[in-house]
DRENPA-3360 file (N, C-alpha, C; in nm, 2 decimals, always signed):
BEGIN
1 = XXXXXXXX = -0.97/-0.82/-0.77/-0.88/-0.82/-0.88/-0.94/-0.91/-0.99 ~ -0.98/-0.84/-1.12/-1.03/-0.90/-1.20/-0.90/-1.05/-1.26 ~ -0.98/-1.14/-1.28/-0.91/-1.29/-1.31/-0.96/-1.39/-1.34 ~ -0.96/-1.44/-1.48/-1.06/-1.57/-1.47/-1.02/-1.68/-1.42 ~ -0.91/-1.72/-1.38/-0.87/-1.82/-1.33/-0.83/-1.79/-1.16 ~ -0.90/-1.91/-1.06/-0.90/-1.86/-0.91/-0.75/-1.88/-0.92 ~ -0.72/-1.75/-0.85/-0.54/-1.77/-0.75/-0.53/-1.84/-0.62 ~ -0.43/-1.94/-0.63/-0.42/-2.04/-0.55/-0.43/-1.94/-0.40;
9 = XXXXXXXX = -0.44/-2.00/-0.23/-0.41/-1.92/-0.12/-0.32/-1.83/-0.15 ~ -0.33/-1.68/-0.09/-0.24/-1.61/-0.12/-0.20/-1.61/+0.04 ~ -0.08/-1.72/+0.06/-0.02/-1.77/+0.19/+0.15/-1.80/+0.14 ~ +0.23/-1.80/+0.21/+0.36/-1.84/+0.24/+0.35/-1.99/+0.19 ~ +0.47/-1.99/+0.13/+0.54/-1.92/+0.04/+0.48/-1.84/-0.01 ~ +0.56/-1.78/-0.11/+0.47/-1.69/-0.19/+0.56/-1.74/-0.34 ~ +0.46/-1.70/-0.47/+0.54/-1.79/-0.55/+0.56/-1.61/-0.60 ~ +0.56/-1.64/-0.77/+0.57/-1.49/-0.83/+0.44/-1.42/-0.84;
17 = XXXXXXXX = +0.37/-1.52/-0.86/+0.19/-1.44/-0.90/+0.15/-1.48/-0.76 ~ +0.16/-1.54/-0.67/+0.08/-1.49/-0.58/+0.14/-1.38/-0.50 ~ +0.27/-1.38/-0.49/+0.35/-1.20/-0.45/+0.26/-1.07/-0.51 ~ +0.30/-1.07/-0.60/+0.21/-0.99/-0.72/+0.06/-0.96/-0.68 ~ -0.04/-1.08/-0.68/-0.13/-1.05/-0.65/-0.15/-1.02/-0.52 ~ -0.10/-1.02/-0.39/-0.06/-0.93/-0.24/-0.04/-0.80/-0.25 ~ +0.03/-0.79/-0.37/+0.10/-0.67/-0.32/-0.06/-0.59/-0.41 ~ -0.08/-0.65/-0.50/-0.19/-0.55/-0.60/-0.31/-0.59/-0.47;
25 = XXXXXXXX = -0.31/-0.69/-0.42/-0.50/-0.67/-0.30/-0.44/-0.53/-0.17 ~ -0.33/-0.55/-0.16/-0.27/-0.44/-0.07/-0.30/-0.27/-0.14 ~ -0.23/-0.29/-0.22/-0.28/-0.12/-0.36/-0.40/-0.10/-0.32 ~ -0.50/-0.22/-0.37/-0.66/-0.21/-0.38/-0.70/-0.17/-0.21 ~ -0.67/-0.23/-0.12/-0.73/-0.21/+0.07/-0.66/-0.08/+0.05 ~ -0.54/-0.01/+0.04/-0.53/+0.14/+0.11/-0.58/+0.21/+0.02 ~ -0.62/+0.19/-0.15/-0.69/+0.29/-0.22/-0.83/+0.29/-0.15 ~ -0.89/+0.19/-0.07/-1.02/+0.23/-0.03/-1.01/+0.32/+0.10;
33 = XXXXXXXX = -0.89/+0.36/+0.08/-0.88/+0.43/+0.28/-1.01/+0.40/+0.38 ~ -1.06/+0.29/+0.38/-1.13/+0.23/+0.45/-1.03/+0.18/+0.60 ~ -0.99/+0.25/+0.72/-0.88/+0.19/+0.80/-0.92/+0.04/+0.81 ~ -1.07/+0.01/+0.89/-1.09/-0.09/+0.91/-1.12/-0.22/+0.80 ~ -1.14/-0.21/+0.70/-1.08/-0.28/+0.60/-0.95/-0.32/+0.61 ~ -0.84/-0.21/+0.57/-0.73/-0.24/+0.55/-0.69/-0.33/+0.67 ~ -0.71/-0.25/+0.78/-0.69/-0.36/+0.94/-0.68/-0.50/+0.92 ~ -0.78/-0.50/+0.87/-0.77/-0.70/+0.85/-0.72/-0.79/+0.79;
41 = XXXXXXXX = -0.59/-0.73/+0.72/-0.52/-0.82/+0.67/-0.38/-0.80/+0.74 ~ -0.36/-0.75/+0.87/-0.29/-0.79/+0.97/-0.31/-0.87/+1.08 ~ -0.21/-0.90/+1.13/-0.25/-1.00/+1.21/-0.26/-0.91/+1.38 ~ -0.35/-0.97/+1.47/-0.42/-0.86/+1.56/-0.29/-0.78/+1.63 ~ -0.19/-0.87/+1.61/-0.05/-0.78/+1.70/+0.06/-0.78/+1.61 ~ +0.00/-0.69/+1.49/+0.12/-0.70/+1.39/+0.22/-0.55/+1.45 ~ +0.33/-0.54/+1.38/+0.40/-0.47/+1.43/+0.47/-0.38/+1.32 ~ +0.42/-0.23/+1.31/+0.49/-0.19/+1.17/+0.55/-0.11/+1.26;
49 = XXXXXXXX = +0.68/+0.01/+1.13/+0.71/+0.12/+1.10/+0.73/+0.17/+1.06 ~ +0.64/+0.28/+1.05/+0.63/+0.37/+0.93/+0.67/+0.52/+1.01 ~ +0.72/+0.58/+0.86/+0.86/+0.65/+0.94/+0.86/+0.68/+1.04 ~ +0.81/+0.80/+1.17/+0.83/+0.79/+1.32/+0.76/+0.76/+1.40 ~ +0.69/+0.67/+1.32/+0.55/+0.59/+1.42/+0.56/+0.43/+1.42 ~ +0.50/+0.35/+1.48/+0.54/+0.26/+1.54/+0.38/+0.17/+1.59 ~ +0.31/+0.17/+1.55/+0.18/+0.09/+1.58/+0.22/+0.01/+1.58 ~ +0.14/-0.11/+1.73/+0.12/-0.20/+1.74/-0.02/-0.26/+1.78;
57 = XXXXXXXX = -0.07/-0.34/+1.66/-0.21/-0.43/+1.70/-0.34/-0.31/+1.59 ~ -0.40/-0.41/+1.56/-0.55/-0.35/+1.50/-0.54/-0.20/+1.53 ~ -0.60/-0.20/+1.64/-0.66/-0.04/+1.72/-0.55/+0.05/+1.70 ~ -0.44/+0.01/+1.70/-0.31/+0.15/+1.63/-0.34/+0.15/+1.51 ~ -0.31/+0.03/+1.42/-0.30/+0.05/+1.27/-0.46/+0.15/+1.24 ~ -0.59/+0.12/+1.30/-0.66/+0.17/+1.25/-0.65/+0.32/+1.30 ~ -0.63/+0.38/+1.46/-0.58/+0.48/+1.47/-0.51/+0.59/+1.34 ~ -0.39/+0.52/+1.36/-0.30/+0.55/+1.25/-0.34/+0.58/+1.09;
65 = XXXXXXXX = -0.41/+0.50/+1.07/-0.45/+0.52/+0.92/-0.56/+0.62/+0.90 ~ -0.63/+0.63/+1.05/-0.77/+0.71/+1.04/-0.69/+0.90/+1.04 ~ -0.58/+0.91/+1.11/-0.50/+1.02/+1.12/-0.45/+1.03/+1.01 ~ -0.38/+0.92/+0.90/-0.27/+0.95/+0.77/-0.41/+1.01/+0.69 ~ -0.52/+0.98/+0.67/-0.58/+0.97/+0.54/-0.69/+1.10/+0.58 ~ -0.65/+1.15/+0.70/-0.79/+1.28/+0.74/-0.66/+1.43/+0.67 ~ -0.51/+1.37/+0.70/-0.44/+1.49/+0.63/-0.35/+1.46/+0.48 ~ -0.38/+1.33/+0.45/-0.30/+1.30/+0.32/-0.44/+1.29/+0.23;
73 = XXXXXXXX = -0.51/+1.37/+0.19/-0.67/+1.40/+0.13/-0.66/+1.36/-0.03 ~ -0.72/+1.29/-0.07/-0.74/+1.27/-0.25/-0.61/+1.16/-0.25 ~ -0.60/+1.10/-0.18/-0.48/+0.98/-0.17/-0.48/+0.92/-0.28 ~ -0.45/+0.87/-0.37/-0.39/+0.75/-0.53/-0.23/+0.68/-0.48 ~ -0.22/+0.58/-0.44/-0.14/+0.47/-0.45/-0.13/+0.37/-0.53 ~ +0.01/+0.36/-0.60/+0.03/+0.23/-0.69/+0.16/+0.15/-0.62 ~ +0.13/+0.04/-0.56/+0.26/-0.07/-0.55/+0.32/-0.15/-0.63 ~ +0.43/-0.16/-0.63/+0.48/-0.23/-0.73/+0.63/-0.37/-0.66;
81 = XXXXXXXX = +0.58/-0.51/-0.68/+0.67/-0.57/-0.59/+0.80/-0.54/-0.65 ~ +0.90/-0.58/-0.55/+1.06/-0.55/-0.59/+1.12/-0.67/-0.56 ~ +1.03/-0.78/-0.49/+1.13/-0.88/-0.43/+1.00/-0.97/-0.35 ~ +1.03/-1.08/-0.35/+1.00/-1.22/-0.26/+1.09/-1.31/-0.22 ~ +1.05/-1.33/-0.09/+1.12/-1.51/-0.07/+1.03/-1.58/+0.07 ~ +1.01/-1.71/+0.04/+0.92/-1.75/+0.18/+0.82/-1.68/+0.17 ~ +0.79/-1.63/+0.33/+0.69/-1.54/+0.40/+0.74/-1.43/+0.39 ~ +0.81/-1.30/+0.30/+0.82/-1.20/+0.30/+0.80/-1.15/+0.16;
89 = XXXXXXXX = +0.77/-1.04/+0.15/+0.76/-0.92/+0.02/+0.83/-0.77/+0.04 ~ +0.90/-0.76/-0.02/+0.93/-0.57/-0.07/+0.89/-0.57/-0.19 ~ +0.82/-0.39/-0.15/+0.80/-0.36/-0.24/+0.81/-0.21/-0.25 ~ +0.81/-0.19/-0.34/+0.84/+0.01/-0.37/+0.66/+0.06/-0.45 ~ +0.67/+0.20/-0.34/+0.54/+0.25/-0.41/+0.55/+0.41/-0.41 ~ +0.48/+0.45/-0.43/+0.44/+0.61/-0.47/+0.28/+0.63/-0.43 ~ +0.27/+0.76/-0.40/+0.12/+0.79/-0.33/+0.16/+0.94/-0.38 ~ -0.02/+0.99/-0.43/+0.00/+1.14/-0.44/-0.10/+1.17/-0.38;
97 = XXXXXXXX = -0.11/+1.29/-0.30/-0.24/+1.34/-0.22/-0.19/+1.49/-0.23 ~ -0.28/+1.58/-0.14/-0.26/+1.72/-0.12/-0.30/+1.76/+0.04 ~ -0.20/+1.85/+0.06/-0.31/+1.85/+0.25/-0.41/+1.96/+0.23 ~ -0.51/+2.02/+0.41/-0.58/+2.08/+0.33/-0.56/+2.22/+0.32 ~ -0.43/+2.25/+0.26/-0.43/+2.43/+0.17/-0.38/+2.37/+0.07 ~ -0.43/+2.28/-0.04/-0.40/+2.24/-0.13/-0.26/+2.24/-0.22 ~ -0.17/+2.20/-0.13/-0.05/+2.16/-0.20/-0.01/+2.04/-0.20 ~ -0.01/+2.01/-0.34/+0.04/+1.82/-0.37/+0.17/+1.79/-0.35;
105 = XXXXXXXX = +0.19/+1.68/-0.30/+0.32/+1.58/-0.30/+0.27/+1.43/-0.35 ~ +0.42/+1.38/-0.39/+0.38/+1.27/-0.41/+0.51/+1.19/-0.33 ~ +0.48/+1.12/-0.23/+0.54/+1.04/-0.15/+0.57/+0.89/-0.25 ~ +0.76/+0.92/-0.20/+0.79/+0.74/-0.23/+0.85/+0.65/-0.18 ~ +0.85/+0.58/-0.17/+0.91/+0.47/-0.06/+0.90/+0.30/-0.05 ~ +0.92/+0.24/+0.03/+0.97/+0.10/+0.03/+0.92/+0.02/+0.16 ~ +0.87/-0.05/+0.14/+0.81/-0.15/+0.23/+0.85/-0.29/+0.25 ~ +0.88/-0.35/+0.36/+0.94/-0.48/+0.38/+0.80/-0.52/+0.47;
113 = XXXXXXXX = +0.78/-0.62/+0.39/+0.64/-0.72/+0.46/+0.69/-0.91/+0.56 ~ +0.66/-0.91/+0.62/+0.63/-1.04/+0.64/+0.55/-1.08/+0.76 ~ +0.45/-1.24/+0.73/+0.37/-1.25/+0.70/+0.38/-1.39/+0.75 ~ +0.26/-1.39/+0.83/+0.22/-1.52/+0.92/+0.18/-1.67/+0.82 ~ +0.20/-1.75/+0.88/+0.15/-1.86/+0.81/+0.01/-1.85/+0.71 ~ -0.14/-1.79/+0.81/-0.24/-1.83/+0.75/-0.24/-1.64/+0.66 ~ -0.16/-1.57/+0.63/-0.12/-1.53/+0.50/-0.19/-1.36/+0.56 ~ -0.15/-1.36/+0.69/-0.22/-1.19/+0.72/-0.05/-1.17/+0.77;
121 = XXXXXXXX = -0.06/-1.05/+0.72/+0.06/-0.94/+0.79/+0.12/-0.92/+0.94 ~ +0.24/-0.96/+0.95/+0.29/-0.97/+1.07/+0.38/-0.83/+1.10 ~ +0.40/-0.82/+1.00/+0.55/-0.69/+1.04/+0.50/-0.63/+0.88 ~ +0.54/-0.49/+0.92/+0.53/-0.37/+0.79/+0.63/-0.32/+0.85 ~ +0.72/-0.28/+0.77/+0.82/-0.18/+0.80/+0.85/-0.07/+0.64 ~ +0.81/+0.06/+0.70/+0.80/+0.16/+0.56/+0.93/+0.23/+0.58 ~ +1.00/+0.26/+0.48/+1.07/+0.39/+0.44/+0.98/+0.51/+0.35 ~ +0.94/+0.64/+0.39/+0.90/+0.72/+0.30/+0.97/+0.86/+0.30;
129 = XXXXXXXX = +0.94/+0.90/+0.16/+0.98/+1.07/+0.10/+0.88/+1.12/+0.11 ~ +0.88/+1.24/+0.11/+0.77/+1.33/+0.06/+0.80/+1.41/-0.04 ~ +0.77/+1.44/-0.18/+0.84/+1.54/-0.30/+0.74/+1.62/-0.30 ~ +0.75/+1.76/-0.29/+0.62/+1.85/-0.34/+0.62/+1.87/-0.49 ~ +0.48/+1.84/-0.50/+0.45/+1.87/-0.65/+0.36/+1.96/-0.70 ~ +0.34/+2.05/-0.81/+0.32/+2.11/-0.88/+0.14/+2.04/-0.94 ~ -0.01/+2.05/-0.90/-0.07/+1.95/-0.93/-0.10/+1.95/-1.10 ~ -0.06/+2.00/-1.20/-0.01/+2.00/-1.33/+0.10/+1.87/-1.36;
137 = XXXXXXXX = +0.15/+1.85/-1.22/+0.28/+1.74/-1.19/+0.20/+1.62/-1.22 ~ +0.08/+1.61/-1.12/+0.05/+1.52/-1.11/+0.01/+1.37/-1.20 ~ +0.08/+1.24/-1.16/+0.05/+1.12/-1.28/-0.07/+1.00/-1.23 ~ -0.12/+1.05/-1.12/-0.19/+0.93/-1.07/-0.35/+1.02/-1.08 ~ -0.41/+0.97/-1.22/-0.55/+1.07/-1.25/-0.67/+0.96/-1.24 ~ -0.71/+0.86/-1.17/-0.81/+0.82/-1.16/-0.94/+0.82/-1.09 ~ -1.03/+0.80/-1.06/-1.15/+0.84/-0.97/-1.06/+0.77/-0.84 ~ -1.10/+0.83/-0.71/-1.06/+0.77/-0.55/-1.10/+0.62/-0.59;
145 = XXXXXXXX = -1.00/+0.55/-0.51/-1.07/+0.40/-0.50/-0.95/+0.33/-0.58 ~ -1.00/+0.23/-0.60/-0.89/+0.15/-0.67/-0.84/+0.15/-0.82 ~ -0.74/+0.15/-0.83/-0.65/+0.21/-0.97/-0.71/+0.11/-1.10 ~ -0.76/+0.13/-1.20/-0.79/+0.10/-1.31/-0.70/-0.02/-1.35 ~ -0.72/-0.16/-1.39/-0.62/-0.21/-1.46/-0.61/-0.18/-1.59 ~ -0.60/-0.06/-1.66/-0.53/+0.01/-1.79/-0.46/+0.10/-1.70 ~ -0.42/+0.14/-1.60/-0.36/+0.30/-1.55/-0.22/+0.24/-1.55 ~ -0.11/+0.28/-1.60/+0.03/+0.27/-1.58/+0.05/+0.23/-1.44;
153 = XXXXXXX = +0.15/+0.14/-1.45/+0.20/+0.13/-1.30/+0.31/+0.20/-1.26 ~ +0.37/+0.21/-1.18/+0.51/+0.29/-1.16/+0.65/+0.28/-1.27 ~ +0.67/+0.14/-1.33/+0.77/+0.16/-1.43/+0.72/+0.21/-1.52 ~ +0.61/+0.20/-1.58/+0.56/+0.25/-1.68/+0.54/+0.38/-1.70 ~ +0.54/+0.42/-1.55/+0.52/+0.60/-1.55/+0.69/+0.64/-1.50 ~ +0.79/+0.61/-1.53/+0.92/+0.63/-1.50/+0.93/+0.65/-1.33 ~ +0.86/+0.61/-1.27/+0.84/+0.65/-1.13/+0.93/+0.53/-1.08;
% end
């Protein structure tokens, strides 16, 4: 995350900018759909759920992510926080991908985080949609990887 000034630990508490900047290094780790990347900012027996699945520990989450991102193809995620207190974050996001007979959706939904002392992920718990879209629909246009800091973020794009 480009910044000229270093951000303090991004550990519990969380203040407003360091919420913020979690939730944007979180955007950045699943735009690389790298699982094992992402992996490491849980803690080794974290415990999510995302809608009818249920991983527990590294080796699920990475499982898991290696399955979402082999049928959710051309993935673009933007998060955006909705809330802090302590050791926790929600936040609301949107994701557009296509599977592979090329029909887009753009999935939206809600995430409740919290989060161990030394500042890795203990619990994820997701709510998600799926909306099919039209890829003419589509608002999230940047190369794979991580979202441009000029690209609108979700309120900006009425999302």
């Amino acid at each position: 995350m480009p910044n000229s000034v270093p951000l303090p630990p991004l550990v519990p508490p969380f203040t407003r900018e360091t919420a913020m900047a979690k939730v944007r290094l979180a955007e950045d780790g699943w735009n690389s759909r790298d699982p094992e990347r992402v992996s490491k900012v849980y803690t080794p027996d974290s415990r999510w759920r995302n809608r009818a699945e249920f991983p527990v520990g590294r080796d699920a989450i990475i499982a898991f992510l290696k399955r979402k991102w082999a049928r959710e193809l051309d993935y673009r995620l933007i998060k955006e926080l909705w809330a802090f207190e302590g050791s926790r974050i929600a936040v609301r996001f949107a994701y557009e991908w296509h599977d592979d007979s090329g029909n887009w959706f753009r999935s939206y939904g809600n995430e409740n985080w919290e989060f161990a002392d030394d500042g890795l992920m203990e619990r994820r718990f997701a709510s998600i949609n799926d909306k099919p879209i039209r890829p003419e629909d589509r608002k999230f246009h940047w190369p794979l990887g991580r979202r441009p800091d000029d690209h609108p973020g979700l309120s900006a794009l009425g999302l």
